[in-house]
C-alpha positions in Angstrom: -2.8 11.1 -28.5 0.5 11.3 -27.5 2.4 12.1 -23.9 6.1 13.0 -24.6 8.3 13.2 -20.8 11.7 14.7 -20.1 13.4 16.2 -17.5 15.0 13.0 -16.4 18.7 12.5 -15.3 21.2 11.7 -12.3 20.9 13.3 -9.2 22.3 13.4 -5.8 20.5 12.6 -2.9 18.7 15.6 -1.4 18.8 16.9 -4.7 15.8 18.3 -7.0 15.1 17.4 -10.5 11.4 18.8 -12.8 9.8 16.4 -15.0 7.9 17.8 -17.8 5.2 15.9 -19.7 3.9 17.1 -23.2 0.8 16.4 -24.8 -0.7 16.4 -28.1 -4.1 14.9 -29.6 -6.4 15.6 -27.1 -8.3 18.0 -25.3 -5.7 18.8 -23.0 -7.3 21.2 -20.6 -10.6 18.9 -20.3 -9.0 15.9 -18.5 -7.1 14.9 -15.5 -3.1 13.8 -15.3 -1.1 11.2 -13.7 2.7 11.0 -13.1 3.2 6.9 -12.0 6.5 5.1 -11.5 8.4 1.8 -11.8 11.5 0.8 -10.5 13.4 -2.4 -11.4 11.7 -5.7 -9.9 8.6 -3.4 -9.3 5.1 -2.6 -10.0 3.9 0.6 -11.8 2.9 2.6 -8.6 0.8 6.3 -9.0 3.2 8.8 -7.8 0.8 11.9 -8.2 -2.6 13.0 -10.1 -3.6 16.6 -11.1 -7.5 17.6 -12.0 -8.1 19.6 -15.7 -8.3 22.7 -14.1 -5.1 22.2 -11.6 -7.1 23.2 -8.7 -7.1 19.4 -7.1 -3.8 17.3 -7.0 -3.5 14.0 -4.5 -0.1 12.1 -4.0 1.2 9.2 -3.1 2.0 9.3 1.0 5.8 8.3 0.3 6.3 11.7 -1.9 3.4 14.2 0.1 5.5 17.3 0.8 8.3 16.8 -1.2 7.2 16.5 -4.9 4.4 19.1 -6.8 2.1 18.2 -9.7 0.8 21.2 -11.6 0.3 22.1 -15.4 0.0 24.6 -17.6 -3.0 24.2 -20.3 -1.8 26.9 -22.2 1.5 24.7 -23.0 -0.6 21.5 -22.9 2.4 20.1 -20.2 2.3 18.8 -16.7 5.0 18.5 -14.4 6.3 17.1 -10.9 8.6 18.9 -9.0 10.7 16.7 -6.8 12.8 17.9 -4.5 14.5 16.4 -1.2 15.0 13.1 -3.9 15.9 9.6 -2.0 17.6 6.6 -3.3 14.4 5.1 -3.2 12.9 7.4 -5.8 15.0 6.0 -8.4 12.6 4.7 -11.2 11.2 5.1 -14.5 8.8 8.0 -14.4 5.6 8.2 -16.6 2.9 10.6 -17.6 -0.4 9.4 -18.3 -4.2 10.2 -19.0 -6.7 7.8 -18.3 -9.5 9.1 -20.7 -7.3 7.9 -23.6 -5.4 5.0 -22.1 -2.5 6.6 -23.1 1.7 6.3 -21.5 4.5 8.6 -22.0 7.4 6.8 -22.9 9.0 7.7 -20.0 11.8 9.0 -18.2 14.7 7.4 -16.2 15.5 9.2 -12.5 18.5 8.0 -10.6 19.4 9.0 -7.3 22.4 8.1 -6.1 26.0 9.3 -4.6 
């Protein structure tokens, strides 16, 4: 099983950025998806989560309305849009699937003038 993210970089307050997540070793259609994240000093916190078949997502309250779960199962990827980014988004971002225990490596997102 393995969880490869990207999509990762600088960006500007206000800004957007789209986090992809790719999987491999699994029955990727069968089983849900989370995207968590950890800033410096800070816990691992659940950002968003995404069903097998897409059709039920939940988010954290501090990113409702301004960042999107969704995947593809034909491409065996998930992604978060984020858009309207804050300072306070900055953080490592992760991609993971409970069923196998299993963490992307992750991928850093700075927001910041």
């Amino acid at each position: 099983v393995q969880l490869v993210e990207s999509g990762g970089g600088l960006v500007q307050p206000g800004g957007s950025l789209r986090l992809s997540c790719a999987a491999a070793g699994f029955i990727f259609s069968g089983y849900g998806m989370s995207w968590y994240r950890q800033a410096p000093g800070k816990e691992r916190e659940l950002v968003a989560g995404i069903n097998g078949s897409g059709r039920s997502t939940n988010y954290a309250d501090s990113v409702k309305g301004r960042f999107t779960i969704s995947r593809d199962n034909a491409k065996r990827t998930v992604y978060l849009q984020m858009n309207s980014l804050k300072p306070e988004d900055t953080a490592v971002y992760f991609c993971y699937t409970s069923r196998y225990d299993t963490w992307g490596q992750g991928t850093q997102v700075t927001v910041s003038t």
